[in-house]
C-alpha positions in Angstrom: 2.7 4.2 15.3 5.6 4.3 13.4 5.8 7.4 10.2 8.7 7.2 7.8 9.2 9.8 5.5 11.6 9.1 2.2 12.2 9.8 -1.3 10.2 7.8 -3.2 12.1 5.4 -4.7 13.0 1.8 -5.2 16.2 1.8 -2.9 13.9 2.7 -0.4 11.4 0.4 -0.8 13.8 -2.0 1.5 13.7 0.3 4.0 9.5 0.5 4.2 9.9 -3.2 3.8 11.8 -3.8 7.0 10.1 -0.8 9.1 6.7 -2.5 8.0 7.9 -6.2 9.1 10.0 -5.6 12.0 6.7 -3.5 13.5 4.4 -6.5 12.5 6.4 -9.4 14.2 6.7 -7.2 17.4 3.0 -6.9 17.4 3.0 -10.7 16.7 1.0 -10.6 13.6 0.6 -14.3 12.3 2.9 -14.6 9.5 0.2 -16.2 6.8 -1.3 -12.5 7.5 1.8 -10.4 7.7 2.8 -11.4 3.8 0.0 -10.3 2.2 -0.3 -7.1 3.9 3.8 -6.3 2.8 3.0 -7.3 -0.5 -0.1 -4.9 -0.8 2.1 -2.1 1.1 5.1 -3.0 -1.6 2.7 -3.1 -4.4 1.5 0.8 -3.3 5.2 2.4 -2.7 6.4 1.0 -6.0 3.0 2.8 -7.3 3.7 5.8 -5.5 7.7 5.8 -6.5 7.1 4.7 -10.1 4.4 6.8 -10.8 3.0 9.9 -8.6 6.1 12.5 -9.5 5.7 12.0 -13.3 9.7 9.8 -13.0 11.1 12.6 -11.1 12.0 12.3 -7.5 9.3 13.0 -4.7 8.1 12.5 -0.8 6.2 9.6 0.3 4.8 9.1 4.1 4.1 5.9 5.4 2.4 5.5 8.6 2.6 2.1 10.2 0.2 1.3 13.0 -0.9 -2.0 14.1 -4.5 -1.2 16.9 -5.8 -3.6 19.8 -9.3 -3.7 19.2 -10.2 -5.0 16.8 -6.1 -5.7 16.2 -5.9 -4.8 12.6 -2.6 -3.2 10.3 -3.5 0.1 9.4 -1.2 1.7 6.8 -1.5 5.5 5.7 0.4 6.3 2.4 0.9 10.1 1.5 2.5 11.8 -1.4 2.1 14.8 -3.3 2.3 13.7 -6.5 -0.2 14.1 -9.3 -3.9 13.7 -8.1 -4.5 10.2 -8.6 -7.7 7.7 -6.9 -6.6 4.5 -7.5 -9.6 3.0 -6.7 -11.6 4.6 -9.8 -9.4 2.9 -12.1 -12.3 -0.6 -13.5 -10.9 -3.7 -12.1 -9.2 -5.8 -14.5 -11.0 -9.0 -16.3 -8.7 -11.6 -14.6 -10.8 -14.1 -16.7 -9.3 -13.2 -20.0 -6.1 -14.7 -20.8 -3.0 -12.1 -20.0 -2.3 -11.5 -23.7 -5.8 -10.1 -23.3 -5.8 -8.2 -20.4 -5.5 -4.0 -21.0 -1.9 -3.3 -19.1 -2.3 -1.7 -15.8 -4.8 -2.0 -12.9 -4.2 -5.5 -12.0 -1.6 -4.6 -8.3 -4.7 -2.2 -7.0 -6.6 -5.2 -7.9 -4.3 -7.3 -5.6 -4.6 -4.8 -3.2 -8.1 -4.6 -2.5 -8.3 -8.6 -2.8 -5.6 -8.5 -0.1 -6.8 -6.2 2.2 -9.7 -6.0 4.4 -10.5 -1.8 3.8 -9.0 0.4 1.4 -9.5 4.0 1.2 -8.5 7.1 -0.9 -8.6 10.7 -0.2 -6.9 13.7 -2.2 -6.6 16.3 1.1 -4.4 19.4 1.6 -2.2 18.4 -1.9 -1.6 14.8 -0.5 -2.7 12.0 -2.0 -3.8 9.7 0.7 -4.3 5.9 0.6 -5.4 3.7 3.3 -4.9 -0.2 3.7 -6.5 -2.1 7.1 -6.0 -6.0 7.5 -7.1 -7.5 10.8 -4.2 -9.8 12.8 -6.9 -12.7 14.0 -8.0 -13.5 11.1 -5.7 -17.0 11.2 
């Protein structure tokens, strides 16, 4: 398992990004499964940077761990923003034309489309979101 712990912020969003491939290809995850898991783990950590400290600078965890059976990506993000379950928030009408659509709501959407399991938890001040995808899937 790999943990990173960073400022929250857009600058390091390369360095999740990297962490989260480079541990993916040497678990030889298929790559037609590896980009939708970093754009669901990118879509999170621009949440959690944009959003969880009210624009002020704050901590986000990342754990990175890929398991052997079932082999499945398991990523654990923690920050200790303001409360926040993603996953309450109504998913957005994608039938409606975009000038239509009420703004937000549409990246968890992607998420949980994306990914196999997706869990929240608020515990001990952390906000704690869970992604899983399995690797042999292709």
């Amino acid at each position: 398992m790999k943990e990173l712990v960073l400022t929250a912020s857009d600058e390091t969003l390369y360095t999740v990004m990297d962490e989260l491939k480079a541990h993916l290809t040497a678990n030889a995850c298929p790559e037609e499964i590896m980009t939708p898991i970093v754009i669901a783990a990118e879509e999170v950590y621009v949440n959690i940077a944009h959003y969880a400290y009210g624009g002020k600078p704050g901590m986000a965890k990342v754990e990175i761990d890929v398991t052997p059976d079932p082999k499945k990506c398991r990523l654990v993000f923690k920050d200790q923003g303001t409360p926040y379950n993603p996953l309450e928030k109504q998913d957005p009408d994608i039938t409606l034309d975009v000038d239509e659509r009420a703004i937000g709501g549409l990246g968890i959407y992607m998420v949980k489309e994306i990914m196999d399991d997706v869990t929240y938890e608020y515990k001990d001040g952390y906000n704690i979101l869970t992604i899983e995808k399995r690797l042999d899937e292709a």
